[in-house]
RODO-987694 format. One record per residue (C-alpha): residue in three letters; x, y, z; residue number from 1. Coordinates in pm, 1 decimal. Layout:
BEGIN
rest|px|py|pz|nr
Ala|X|Y|Z|NUM
...
END
This chain:
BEGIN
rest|px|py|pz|nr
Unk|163.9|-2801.8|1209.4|1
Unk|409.6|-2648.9|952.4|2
Unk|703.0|-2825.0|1064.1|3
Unk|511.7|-3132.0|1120.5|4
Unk|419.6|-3120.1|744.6|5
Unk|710.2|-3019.8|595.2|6
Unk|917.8|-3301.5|775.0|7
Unk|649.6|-3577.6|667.7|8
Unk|716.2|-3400.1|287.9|9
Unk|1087.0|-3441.4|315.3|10
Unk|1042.3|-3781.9|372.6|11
Unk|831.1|-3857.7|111.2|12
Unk|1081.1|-3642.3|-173.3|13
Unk|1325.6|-3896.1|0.2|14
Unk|1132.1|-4194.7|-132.8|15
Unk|1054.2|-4027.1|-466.6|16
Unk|1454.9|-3951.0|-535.1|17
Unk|1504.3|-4341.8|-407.9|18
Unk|1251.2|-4518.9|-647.4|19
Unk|1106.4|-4449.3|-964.6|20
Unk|769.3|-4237.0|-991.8|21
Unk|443.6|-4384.3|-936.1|22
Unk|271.0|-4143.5|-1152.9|23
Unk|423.3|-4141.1|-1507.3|24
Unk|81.9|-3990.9|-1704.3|25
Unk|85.1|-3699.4|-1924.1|26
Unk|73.7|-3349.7|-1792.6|27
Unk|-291.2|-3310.2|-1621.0|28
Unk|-537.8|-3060.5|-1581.2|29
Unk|-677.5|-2995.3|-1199.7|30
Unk|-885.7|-2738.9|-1009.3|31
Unk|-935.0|-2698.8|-628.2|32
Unk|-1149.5|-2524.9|-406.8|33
Unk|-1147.1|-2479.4|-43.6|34
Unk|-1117.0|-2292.8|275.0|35
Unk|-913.1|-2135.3|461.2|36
Unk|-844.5|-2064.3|844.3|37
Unk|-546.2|-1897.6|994.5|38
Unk|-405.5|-1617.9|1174.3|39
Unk|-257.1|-1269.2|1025.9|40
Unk|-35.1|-982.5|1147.5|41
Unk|-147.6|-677.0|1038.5|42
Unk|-18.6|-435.3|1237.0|43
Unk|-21.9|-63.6|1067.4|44
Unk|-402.3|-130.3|1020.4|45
Unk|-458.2|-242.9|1416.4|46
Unk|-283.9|56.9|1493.1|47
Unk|-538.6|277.7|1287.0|48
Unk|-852.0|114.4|1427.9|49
Unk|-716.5|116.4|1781.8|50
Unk|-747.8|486.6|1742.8|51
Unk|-1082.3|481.3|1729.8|52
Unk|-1154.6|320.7|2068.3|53
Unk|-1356.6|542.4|2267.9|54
Unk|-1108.6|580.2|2553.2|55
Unk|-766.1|498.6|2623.0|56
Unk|-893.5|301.8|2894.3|57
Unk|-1062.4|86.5|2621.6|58
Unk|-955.6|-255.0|2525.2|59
Unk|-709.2|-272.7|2238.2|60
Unk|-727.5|-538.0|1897.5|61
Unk|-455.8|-774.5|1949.0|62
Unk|-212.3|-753.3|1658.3|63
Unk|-238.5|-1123.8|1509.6|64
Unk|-626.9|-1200.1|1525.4|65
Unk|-799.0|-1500.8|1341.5|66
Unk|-949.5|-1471.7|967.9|67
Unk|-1126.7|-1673.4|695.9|68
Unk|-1023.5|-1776.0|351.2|69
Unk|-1170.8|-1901.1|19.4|70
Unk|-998.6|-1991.6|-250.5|71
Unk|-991.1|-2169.7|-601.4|72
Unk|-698.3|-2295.4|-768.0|73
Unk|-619.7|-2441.9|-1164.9|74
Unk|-361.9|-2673.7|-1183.2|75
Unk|-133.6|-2779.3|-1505.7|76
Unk|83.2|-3007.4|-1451.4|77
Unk|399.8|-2951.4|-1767.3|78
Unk|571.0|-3223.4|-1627.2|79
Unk|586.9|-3511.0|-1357.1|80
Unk|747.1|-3328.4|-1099.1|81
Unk|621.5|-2984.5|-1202.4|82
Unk|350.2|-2747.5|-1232.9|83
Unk|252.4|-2437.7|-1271.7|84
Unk|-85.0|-2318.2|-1046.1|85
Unk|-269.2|-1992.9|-1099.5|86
Unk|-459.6|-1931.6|-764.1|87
Unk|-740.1|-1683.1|-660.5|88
Unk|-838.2|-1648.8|-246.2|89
Unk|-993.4|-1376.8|-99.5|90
Unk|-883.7|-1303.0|263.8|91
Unk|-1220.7|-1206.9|474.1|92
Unk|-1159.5|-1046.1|811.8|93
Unk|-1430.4|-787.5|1021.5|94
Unk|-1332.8|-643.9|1346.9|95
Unk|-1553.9|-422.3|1550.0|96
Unk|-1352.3|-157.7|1809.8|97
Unk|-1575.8|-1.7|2100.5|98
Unk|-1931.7|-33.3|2107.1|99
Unk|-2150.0|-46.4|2478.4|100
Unk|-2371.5|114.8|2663.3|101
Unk|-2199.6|478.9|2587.6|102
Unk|-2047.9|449.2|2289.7|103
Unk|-2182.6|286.2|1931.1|104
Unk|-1864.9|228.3|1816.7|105
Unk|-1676.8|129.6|1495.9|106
Unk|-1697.8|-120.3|1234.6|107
Unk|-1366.5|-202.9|1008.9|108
Unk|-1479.1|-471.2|726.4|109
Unk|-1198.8|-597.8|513.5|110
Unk|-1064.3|-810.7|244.9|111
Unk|-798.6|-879.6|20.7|112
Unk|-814.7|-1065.1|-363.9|113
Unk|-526.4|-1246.4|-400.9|114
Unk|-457.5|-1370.0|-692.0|115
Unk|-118.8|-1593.0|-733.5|116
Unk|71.5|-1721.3|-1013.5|117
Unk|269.6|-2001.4|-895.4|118
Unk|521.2|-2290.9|-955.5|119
Unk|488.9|-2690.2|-764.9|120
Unk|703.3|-2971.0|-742.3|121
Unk|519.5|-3250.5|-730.2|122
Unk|602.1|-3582.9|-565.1|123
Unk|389.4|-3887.8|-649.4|124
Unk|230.5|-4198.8|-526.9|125
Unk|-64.7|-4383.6|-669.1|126
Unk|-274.9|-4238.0|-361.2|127
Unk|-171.7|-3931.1|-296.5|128
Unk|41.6|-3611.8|-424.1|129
Unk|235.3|-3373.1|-200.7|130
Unk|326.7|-3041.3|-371.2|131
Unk|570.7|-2775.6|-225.6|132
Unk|548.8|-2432.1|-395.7|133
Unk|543.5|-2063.9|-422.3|134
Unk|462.0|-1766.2|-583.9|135
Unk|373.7|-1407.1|-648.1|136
Unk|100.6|-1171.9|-734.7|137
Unk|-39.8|-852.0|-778.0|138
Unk|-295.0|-779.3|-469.9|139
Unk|-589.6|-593.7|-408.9|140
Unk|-713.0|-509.7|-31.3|141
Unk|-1087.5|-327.7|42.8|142
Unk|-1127.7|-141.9|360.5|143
Unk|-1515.9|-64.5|459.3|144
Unk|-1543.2|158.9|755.0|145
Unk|-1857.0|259.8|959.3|146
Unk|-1774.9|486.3|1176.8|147
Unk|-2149.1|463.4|1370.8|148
Unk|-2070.0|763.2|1624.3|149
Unk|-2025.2|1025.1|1327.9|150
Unk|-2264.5|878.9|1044.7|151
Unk|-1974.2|771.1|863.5|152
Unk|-1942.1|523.7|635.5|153
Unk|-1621.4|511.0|369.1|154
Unk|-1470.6|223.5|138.1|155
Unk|-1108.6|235.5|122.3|156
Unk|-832.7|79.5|-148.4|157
Unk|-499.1|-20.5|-167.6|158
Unk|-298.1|-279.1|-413.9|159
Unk|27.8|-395.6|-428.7|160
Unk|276.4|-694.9|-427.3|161
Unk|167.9|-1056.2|-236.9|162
Unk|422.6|-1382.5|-187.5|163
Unk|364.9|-1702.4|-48.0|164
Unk|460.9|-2052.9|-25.0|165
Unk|329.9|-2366.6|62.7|166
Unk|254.5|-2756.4|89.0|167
Unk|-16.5|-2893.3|-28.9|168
Unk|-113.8|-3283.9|11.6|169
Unk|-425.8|-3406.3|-194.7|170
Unk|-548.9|-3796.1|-116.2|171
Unk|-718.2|-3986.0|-393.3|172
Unk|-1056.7|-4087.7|-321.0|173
Unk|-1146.0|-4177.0|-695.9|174
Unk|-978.8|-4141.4|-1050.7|175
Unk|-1127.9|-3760.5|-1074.8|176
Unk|-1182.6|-3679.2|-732.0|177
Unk|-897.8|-3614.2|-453.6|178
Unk|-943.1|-3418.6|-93.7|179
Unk|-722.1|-3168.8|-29.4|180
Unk|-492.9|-3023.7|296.9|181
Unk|-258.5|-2724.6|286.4|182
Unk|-60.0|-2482.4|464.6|183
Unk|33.9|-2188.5|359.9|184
Unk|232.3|-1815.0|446.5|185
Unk|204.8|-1476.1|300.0|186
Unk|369.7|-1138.2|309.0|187
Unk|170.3|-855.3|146.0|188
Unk|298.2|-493.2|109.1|189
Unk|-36.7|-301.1|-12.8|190
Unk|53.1|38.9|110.6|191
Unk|-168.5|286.9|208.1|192
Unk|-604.4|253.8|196.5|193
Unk|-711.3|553.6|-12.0|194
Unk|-1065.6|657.6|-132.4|195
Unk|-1214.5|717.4|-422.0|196
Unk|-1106.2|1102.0|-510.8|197
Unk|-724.2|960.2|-346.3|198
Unk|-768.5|1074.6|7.3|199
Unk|-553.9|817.3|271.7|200
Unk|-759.5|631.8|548.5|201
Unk|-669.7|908.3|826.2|202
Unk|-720.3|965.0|1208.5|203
Unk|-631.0|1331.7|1292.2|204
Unk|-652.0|1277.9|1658.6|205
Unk|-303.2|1051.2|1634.8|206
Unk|-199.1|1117.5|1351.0|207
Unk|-262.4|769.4|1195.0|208
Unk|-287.4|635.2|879.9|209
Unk|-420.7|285.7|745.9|210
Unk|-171.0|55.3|565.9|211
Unk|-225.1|-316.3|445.6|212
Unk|102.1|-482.0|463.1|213
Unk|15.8|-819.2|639.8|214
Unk|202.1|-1176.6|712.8|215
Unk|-52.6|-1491.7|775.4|216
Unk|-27.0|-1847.9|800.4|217
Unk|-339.9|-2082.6|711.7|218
Unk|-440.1|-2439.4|719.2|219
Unk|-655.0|-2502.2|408.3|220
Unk|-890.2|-2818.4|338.1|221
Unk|-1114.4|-2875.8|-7.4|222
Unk|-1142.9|-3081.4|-306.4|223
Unk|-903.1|-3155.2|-629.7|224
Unk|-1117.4|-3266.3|-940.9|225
Unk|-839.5|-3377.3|-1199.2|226
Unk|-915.2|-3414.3|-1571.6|227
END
């Protein structure tokens, strides 16, 4: 689906370079909301909740697993062709390891707020607007572990640097209102989950610690209203 997008916006920039701009209107304000579904690679953090399955016999978490996204996004457009885009999405993802008849298990809740500054260039048609992009930000991942076998329950931090790109395409519907389709990849480096008094996310047993340093790819749809 990447590729497939990416080639269709290549050929589109094409006809942009070849003909003048169908969208000459001063800079414009914009706002989108959606959601998100994709896959992410986290694999440090798999590798600390796999060593809480009850037995090595036990099945493990697969290393790229599914998760949900929500995000909002502001929109300024300083010229034509460009904008600038300060985006907040929050990355949801639970996975539960063990659990059955002789064992109650674990629970591993997480997220991550993401917020993104970010620069577009914007090709445009009358209908329609494809936007290519990227960006950085500053990112903040939450770690809520019940540990149901010892009465445990702990809420774990870590923060650090995000990237992404991506392509966005939103369709006119009416002069305010546009639908919107995206795709989108990330790297985060977040470091290590600590608690509160600055103890690290530990398992003693194999020596593992919890890090958040992910890669995902998601398919996005929502709404553009544009002022």
């Amino acid at each position: 689906m990447f590729v497939l997008v990416f080639v269709m916006s290549a050929t589109a920039c094409s006809r942009a370079f070849s003909q003048p701009s169908g969208d000459s209107a001063p800079s414009k304000f914009a706002v989108s909301v959606g959601l998100g579904a994709g896959i992410h690679s986290a694999p440090f953090l798999v590798d600390y909740m796999n060593a809480f399955r009850p037995s090595q016999t036990s099945e493990r978490l697969d290393e790229f697993s599914s998760m949900l996204e929500l995000f909002i996004t502001p929109e300024y457009r300083i010229q034509p062709e460009w904008s600038v885009a300060l985006e907040y999405s929050m990355l949801i993802k639970t996975q539960t390891v063990g659990g059955g008849p002789y064992s109650a298990g674990s629970e591993f809740a997480y997220n991550v707020h993401m917020p993104t500054a970010m620069v577009r260039y914007v090709v445009s048609d009358p209908a329609f607007y494809l936007k290519f992009g990227g960006g950085l930000g500053y990112h903040l991942a939450t770690l809520q572990q019940t540990l149901y076998s010892y009465g445990v329950d702990e809420r774990f931090t870590a923060n650090g640097v995000g990237v992404k790109l991506e392509a966005v395409g939103n369709t006119k519907f009416d002069e305010t209102l546009y639908g919107s389709i995206g795709v989108d990849m990330r790297w985060d480096f977040l470091g290590t989950f600590k608690n509160a008094s600055g103890a690290e996310a530990f398992e003693r047993a194999t020596n593992t610690t919890a890090r958040m340093q992910f890669f995902s790819i998601s398919l996005k749809f929502g709404v553009m209203f544009q002022l």
